[in-house]
C-alpha positions in Angstrom: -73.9 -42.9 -33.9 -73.5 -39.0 -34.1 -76.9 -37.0 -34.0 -78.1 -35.1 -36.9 -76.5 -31.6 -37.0 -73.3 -32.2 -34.7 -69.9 -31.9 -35.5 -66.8 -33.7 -34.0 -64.5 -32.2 -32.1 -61.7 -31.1 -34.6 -58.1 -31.0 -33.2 -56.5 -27.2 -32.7 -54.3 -26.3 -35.5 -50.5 -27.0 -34.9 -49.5 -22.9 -34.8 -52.4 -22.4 -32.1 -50.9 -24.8 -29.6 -47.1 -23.5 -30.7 -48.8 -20.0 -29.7 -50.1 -21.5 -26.5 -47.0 -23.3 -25.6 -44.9 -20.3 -26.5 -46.9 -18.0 -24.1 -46.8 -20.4 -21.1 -43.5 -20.4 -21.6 -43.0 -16.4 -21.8 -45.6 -16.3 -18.8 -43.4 -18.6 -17.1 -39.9 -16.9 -18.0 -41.8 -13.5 -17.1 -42.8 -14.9 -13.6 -39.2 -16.3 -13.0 -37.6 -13.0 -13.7 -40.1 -10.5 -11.9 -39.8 -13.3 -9.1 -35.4 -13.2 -9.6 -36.3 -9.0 -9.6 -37.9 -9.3 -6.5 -35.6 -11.6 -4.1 -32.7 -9.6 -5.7 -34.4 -5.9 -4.9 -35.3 -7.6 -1.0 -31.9 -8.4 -0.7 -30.2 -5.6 -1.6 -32.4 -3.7 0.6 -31.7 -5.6 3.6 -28.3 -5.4 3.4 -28.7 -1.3 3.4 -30.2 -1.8 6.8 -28.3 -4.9 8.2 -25.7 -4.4 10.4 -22.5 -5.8 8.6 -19.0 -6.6 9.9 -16.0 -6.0 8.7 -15.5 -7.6 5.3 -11.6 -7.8 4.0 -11.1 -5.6 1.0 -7.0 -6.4 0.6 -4.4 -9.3 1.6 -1.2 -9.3 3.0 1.0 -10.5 0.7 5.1 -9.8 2.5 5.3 -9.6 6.0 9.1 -7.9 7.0 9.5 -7.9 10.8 13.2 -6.8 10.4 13.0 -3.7 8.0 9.1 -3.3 9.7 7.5 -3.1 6.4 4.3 -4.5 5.2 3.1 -5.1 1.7 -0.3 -5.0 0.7 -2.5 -6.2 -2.7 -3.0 -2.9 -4.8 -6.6 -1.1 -4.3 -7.6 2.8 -4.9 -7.7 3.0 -0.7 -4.2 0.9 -0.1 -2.0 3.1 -2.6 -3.2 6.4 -0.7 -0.3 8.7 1.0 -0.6 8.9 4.7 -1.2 7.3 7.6 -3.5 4.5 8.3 -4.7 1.4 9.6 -5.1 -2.3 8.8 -7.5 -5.0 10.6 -5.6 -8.4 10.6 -6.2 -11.9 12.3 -3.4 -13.8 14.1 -0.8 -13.1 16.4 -1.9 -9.2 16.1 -6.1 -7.7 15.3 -4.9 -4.0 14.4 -1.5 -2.8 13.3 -1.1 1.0 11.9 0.0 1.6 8.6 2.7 4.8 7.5 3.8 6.2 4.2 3.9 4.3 0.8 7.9 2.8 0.4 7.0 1.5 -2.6 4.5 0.3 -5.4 4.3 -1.5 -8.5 0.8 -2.3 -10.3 -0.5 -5.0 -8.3 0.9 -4.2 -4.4 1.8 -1.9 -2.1 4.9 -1.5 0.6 4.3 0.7 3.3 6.6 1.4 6.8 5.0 -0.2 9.8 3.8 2.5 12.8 3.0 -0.7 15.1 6.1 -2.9 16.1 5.8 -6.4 15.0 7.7 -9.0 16.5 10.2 -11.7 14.8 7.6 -14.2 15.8 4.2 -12.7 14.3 1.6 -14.4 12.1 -0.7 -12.6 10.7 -3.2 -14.1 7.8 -3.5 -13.0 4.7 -7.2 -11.5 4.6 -7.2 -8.1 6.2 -9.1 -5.1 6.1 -7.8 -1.7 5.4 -8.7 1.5 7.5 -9.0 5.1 8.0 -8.7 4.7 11.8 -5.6 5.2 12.7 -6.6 5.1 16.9 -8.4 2.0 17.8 -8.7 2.4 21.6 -9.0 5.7 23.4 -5.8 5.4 25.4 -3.5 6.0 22.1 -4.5 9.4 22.5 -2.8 9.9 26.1 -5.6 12.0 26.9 -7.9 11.9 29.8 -11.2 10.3 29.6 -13.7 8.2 31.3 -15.9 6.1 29.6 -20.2 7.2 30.0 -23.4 5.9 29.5 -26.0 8.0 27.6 -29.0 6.8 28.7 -31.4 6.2 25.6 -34.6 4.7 24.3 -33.2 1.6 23.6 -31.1 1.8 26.6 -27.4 2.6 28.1 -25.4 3.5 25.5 -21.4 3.7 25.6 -19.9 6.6 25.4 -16.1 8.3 25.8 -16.2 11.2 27.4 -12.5 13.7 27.1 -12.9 17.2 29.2 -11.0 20.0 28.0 -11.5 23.7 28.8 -14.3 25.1 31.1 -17.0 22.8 29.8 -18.5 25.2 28.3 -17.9 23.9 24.3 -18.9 20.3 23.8 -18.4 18.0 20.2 -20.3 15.3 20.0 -19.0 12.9 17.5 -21.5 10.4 15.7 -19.9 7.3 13.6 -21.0 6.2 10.3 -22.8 2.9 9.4 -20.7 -0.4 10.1 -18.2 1.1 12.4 -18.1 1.6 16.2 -17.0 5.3 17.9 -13.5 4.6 17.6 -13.8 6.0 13.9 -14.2 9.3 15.7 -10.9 9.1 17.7 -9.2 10.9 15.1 -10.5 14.5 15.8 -10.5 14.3 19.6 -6.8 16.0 19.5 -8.1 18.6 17.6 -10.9 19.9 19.5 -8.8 19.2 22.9 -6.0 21.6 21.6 -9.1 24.2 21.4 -10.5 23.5 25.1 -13.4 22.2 23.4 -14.9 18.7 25.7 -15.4 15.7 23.1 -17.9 13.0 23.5 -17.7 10.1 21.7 -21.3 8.3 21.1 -22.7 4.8 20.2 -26.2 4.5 18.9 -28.6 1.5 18.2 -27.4 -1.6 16.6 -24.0 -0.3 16.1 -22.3 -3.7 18.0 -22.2 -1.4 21.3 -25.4 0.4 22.2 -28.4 -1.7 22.7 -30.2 -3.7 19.9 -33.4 -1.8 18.7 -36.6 -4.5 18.2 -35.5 -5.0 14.6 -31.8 -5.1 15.0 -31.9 -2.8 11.4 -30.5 0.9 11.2 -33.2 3.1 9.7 -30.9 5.6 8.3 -30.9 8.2 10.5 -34.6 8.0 11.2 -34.7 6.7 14.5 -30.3 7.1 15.2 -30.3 10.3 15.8 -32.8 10.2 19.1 -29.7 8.5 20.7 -27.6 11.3 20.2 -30.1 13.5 21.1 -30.1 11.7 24.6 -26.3 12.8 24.2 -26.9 16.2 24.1 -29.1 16.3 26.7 -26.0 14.7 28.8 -23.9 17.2 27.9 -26.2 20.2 28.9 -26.9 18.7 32.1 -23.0 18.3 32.4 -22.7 22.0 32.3 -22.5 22.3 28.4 -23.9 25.4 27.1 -22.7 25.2 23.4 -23.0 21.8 21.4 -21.2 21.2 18.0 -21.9 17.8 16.2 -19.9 16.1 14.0 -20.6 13.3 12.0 -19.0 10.8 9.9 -20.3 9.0 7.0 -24.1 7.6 8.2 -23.3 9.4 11.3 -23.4 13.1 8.7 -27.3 11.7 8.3 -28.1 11.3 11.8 -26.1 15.3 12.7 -28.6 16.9 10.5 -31.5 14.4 11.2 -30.8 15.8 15.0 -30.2 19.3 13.5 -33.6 19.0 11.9 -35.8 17.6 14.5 -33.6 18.0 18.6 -35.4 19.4 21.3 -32.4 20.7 21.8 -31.8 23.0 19.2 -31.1 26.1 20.8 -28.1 24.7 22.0 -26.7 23.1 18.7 -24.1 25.4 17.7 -23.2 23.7 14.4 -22.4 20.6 12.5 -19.5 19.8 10.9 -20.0 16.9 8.0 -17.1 14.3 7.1 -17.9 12.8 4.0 -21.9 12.8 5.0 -24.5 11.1 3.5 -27.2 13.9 2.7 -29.5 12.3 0.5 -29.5 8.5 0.9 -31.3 8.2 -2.7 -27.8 9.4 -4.5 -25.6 7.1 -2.3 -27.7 3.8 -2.5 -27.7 4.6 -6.9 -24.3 5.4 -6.8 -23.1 1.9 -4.9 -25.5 0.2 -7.3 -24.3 1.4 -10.0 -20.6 0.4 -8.8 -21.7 -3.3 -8.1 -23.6 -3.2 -11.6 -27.1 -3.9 -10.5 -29.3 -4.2 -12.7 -31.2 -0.3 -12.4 -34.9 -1.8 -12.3 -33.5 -3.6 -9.2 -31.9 -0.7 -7.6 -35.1 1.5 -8.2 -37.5 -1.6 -6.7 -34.6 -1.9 -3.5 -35.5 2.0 -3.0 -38.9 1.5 -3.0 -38.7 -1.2 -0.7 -37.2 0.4 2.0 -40.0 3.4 1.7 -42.7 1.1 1.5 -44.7 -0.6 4.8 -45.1 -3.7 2.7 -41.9 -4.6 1.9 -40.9 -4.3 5.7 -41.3 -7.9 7.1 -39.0 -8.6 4.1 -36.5 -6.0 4.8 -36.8 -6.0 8.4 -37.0 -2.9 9.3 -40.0 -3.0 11.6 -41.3 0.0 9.3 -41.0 2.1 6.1 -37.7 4.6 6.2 -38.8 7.6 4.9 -36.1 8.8 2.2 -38.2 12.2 1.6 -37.4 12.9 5.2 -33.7 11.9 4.8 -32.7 14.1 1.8 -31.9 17.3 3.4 -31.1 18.8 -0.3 -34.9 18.7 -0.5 -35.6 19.8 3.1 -32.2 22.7 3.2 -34.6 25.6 3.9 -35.5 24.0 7.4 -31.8 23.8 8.3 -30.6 26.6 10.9 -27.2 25.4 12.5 -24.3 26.4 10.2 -22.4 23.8 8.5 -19.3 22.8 7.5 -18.6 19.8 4.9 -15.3 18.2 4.7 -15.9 16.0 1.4 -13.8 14.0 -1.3 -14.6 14.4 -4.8 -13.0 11.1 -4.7 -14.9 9.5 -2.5 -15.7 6.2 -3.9 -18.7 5.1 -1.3 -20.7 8.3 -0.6 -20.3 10.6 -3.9 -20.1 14.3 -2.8 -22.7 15.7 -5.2 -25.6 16.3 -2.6 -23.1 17.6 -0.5 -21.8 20.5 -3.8 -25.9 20.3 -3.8 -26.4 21.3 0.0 -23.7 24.1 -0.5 -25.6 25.3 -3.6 -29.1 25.5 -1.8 -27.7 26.9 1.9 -24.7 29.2 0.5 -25.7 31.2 4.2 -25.3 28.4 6.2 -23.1 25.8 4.4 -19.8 25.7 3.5 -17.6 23.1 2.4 -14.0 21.8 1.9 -13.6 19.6 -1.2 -10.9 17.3 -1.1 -9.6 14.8 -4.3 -7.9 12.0 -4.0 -8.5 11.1 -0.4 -11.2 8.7 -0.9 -14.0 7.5 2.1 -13.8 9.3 5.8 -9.8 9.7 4.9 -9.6 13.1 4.6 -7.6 13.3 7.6 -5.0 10.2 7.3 -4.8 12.1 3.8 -3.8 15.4 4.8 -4.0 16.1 8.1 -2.6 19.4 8.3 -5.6 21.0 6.1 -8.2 18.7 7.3 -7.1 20.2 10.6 -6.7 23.9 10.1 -10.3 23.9 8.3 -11.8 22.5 11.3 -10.0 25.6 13.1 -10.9 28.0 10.9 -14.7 26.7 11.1 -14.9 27.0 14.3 -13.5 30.3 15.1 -15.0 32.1 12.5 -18.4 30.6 14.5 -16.7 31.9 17.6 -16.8 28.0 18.8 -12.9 27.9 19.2 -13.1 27.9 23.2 -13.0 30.1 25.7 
């Protein structure tokens, strides 16, 4: 029997529990997505810093060993005039590419440079290249190969004398690639008795593996090619230029910024660098349409010690440090940029940027059309002759 004064427990309304159900259910969909927002923003951040392979970006699609001609699927970086090169399986792993024969919307035949034989098979996934030289040797120059003692260790190095020794390049690669990107502008320099040495650095597939096995950038790169030019000095060199491509621009100016050596850095010269990492890693998410909360929470990752067992990178990367837009009144090597408006991978507007903010120290060539580290298989000739005019209005053009 109830006592005097109590009151039974009355069942909630219908709405209340439709309100309760329907916020569990928001709290729950809220959870899923900021959970979905956070694996996504790890991931993307990893793969920044990961190491990658080569991935195939065309296909093969007509082999012709009789009229040597090749036809390709139709991208912005297959239908480009010049000369180039293509990463294949089968019978054959590199073949070089010449001029466009012809085109049509969705392929592209161009003359083969590298003989292939009658009975070649080569599989349709391949991977197309601004290389052109994949092995020192094509350029019938002397050169022995080095180790640059490092940090991390012995890294490989190419090493082609020219002149008295008293010029060195240093050539830096740029992020998933090895040194034989560089290969291209050891000719160049040779012509001009300038000494080219051709680098590896950390976790690039050649030089040792760093603790995390991550690149940082250009935070921690550029002490291997500092180790470089403290090889050449002791070598006899007494001027040191830098060039770097791509990730390898980062890691010049990081080394510009912070070497030991700097009284001996004589300039840099940038081909299609990364300046401020910020613009490049929006610009690529932009182009794979992520979503931009995830691209801004990616950035943050990478900057952020608590993201780091999650990204790997043994550490936060420190992008304030990275964008030299930011930090161009420290700069005091001349510069010169050779940069695509084109680009399509590192967009030259922190490079126009750069130009703007060091007009004493900076200058650049822009280029259209010629698309990622290209410039040269585009037009070699002017890629060329800017390099020489660069360096012997620095006085750099050998002795």
């Amino acid at each position: 029997m109830r006592a005097a004064g109590s009151r039974a427990a009355r069942p909630a309304p219908a709405y209340a529990l439709g309100v309760r159900a329907a916020l569990t259910v928001l709290s729950l969909g809220l959870a899923a997505a900021l959970g979905a927002l956070a694996t996504g923003s790890v991931v993307m951040a990893r793969r920044v810093v990961t190491p990658s392979r080569r991935q195939p970006d065309t296909r093969i699609l007509a082999l012709d060993t009789a009229a040597q001609t090749i036809t390709l699927s139709r991208t912005p970086d297959t239908e480009l005039p010049g000369r180039y090169g293509l990463f294949t399986t089968g019978t054959s792993d590199y073949v070089k590419l010449g001029s466009v024969l012809s085109e049509d919307a969705t392929s592209v035949k161009r003359k083969l440079l590298t003989h292939v034989g009658p009975d070649a098979r080569l599989e349709p996934d391949a991977a197309f290249s601004g290389w052109y030289f994949d092995h020192p040797e094509q350029l019938h120059l002397p050169f022995t190969p080095e180790l640059i003692g490092s940090t991390v260790g012995p890294c490989p190095a190419w090493l082609f004398p020219a002149g008295d020794g008293d010029t060195w390049v240093i050539q830096v690669h740029g992020r998933g690639t090895t040194r034989a990107e560089c290969l291209r502008a050891v000719p160049v320099f040779h012509a001009l008795g300038i000494t080219s040495l051709v680098v590896s650095y950390r976790n690039d597939g050649e030089a040792p593996r760093s603790r995390t096995g991550t690149y940082a950038l250009g935070d921690t790169e550029w002490r291997d090619v500092d180790a470089a030019v403290g090889f050449a000095r002791r070598r006899g060199a007494r001027r040191v230029i830098v060039m770097g491509w791509s990730m390898g621009g980062a890691i010049a100016l990081q080394l510009s910024l912070n070497s030991a050596h700097g009284d001996a850095i004589a300039g840099l010269i940038l081909e299609s660098p990364v300046v401020d990492w910020r613009v490049v890693l929006q610009f690529q998410a932009r182009a794979e349409r992520v979503p931009a909360a995830m691209s801004r929470f990616a950035i943050g990752a990478l900057q952020n010690e608590w993201a780091s067992p999650l990204t790997r990178t043994g550490g936060a990367i420190d992008l304030d440090r990275l964008d030299v837009v930011a930090r161009a009144a420290e700069l005091r090597h001349p510069i010169l940029i050779l940069h695509s408006d084109d680009d399509g991978f590192v967009p030259s507007d922190a490079s126009h940027s750069l130009v703007a903010a060091r007009p004493d120290l900076v200058q650049m060539q822009v280029f259209e059309v010629a698309r990622h580290t290209k410039l040269w298989n585009y037009d070699q000739e002017r890629w060329s002759g800017s390099i020489r005019s660069w360096l012997a209005e620095q006085g750099l053009a050998g002795d």
